[in-house]
C-alpha positions in Angstrom: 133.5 91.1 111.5 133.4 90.4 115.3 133.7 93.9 116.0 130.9 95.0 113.6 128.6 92.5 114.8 129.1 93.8 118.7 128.7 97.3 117.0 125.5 96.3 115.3 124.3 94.6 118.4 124.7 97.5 120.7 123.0 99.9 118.4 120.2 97.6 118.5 120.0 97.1 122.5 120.1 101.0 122.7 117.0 101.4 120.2 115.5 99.1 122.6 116.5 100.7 125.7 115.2 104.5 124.2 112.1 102.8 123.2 111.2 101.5 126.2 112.4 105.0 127.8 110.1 106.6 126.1 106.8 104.2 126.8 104.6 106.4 129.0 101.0 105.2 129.4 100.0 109.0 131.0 100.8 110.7 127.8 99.6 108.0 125.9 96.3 108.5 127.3 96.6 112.5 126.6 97.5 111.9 123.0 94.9 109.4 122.1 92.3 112.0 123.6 93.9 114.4 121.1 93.7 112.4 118.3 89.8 111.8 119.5 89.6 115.4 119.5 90.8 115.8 115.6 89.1 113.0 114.4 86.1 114.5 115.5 86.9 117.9 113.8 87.7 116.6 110.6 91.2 117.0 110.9 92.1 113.6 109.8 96.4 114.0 109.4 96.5 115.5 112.7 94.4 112.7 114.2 96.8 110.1 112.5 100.0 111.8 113.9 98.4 112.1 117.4 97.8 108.6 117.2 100.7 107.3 116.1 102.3 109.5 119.2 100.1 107.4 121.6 101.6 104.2 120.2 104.8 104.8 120.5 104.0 106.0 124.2 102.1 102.3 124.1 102.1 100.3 121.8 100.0 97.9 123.9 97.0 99.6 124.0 94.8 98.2 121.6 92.5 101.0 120.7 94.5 103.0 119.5 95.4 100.8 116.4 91.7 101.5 115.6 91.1 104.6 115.8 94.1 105.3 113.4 92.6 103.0 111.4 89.5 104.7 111.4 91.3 108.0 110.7 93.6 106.5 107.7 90.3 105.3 106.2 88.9 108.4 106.1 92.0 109.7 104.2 92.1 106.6 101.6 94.5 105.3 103.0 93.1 101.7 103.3 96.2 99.5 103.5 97.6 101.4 106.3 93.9 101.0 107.8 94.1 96.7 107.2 97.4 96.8 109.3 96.2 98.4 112.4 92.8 96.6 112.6 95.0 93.8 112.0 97.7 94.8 114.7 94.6 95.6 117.0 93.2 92.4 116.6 96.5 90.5 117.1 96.3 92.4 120.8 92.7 91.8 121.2 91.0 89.7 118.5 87.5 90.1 120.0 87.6 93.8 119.4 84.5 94.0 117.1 85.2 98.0 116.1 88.8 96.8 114.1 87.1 94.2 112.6 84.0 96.2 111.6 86.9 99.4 110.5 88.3 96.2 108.4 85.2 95.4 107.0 85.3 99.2 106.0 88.7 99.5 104.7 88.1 95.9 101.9 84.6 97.7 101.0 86.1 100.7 99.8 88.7 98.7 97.9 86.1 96.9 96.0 87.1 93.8 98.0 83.7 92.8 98.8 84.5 89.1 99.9 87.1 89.9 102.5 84.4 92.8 103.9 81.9 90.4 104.4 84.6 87.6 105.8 85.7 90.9 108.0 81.7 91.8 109.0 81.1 88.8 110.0 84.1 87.6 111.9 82.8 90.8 113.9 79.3 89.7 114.3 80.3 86.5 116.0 81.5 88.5 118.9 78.3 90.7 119.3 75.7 89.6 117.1 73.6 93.2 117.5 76.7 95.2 116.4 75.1 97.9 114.4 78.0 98.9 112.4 79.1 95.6 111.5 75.6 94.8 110.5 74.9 97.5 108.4 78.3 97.1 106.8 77.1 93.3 106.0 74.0 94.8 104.5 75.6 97.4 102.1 78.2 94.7 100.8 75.5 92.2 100.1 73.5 94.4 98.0 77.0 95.4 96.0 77.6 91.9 95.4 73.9 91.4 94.5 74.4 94.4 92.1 77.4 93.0 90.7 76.5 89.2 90.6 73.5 90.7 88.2 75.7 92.7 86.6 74.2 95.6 87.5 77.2 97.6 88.8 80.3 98.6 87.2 82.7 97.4 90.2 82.7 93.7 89.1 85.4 94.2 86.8 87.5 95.5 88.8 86.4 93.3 91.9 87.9 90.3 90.1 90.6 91.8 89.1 91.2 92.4 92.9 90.3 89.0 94.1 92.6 87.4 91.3 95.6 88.3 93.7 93.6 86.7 96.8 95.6 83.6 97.5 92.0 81.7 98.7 90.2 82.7 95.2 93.2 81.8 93.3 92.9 78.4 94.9 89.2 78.2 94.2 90.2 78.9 90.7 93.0 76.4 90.2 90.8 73.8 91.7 90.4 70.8 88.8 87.0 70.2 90.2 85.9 73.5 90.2 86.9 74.0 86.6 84.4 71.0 85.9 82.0 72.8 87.9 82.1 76.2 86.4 81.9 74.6 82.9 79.0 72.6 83.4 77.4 75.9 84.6 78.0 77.7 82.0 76.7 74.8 79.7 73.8 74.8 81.7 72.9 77.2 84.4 70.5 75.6 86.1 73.1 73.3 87.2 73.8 75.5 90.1 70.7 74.7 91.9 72.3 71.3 92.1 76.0 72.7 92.8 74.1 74.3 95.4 73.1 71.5 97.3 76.6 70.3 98.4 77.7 72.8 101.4 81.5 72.6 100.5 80.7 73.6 96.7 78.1 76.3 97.8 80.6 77.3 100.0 83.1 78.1 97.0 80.5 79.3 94.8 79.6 81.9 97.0 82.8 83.2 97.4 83.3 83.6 93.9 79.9 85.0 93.4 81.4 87.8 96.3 84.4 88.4 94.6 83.1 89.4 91.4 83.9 86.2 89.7 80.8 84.8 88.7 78.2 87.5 87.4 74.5 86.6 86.4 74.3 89.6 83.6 72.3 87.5 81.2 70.8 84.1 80.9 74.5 82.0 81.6 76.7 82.9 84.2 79.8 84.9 83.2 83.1 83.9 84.7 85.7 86.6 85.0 88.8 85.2 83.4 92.2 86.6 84.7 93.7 89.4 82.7 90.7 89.3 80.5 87.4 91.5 80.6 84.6 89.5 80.8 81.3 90.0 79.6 78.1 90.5 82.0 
């Protein structure tokens, strides 16, 4: 066993030795610029792999993370995308690009409370920040489609958020039970639910998720593992 473990441990040093062996900011630079190059040409694989080359060259350089991101969105590749805005932003957490790129990559996923969590964790950094804003505008008017029941995302939006560990907390909440109840009793409770900033607070985020949908004179509350009506 001793002799394993030494083996084990000097396969691991030597990984770390050729890793840092091959860290070379110069080429890093050049293969980031290459990846530039096919992301602007469409040619969204070879972008990725250049990237991913310039990481490995430096995997401090926080831009980088990005622009793969960026690249990985445009091939649908949206989880990869999440984990290098979220690597970026673990380097450099005022970086308002990975945050608007992660806005991008939950909006395509139908996760429209975590884009507009991610738009405007970016807009606190630069308040102007066009993409961030317009990104905030486009996922407001999906959830305003879907909270009217006017778009065919909801379902699966709740679905999504279901699996959120903050909505599934909202959910689980005794109080809030009581709260969605009464609302569906009567709906013009929410103007009073409304009032409280903690509730509102909740509410909203439901309402974002998908959860709560305003398709005919009660609200409708997407149950888990049921379809619910709109």
């Amino acid at each position: 066993p001793d002799t394993l473990a030494k083996l084990d441990a000097c396969e691991k040093e030597k990984k770390k030795m050729d890793a840092e062996a091959y860290l070379n900011p110069e080429i890093a630079a050049q293969k980031k610029d290459e990846g530039n190059t096919f992301f602007k040409a469409d040619k969204f694989p070879e972008a990725v792999a250049a990237y991913t080359e310039s990481i490995k060259r430096n995997p401090a350089e926080h831009t980088v993370y990005s622009n793969r991101a960026a690249a990985y969105i445009k091939l649908g590749a949206y989880n990869e995308a999440l984990e290098d805005c979220e690597k970026c932003l673990s380097i450099k957490p005022d970086f308002v690009r990975a945050h608007a790129r992660k806005g991008h990559a939950y909006f395509w996923t139908k996760q429209y409370h975590k884009a507009l969590q991610a738009y405007d964790e970016g807009l606190k950094y630069d308040a102007a920040n066009q993409e961030c804003l317009e990104g905030r505008g486009k996922t407001r008017a999906k959830i305003s489609e879907m909270a009217s029941g006017q778009s065919e995302d909801g379902e699966e939006a709740a679905r999504r958020a279901m699996a959120d560990p903050e909505i599934a907390a909202i959910m689980g909440d005794s109080y809030m039970q009581l709260v969605l109840g009464e609302m569906q009793k009567d709906p013009t409770r929410i103007q009073d639910y409304l009032r409280d900033p903690g509730i509102a607070e909740k509410l909203n985020k439901l309402i974002a998720a998908g959860i709560i949908r305003f398709g005919g004179q009660e609200p409708q509350q997407q149950q888990p593992g049921r379809r619910g009506g709109r």
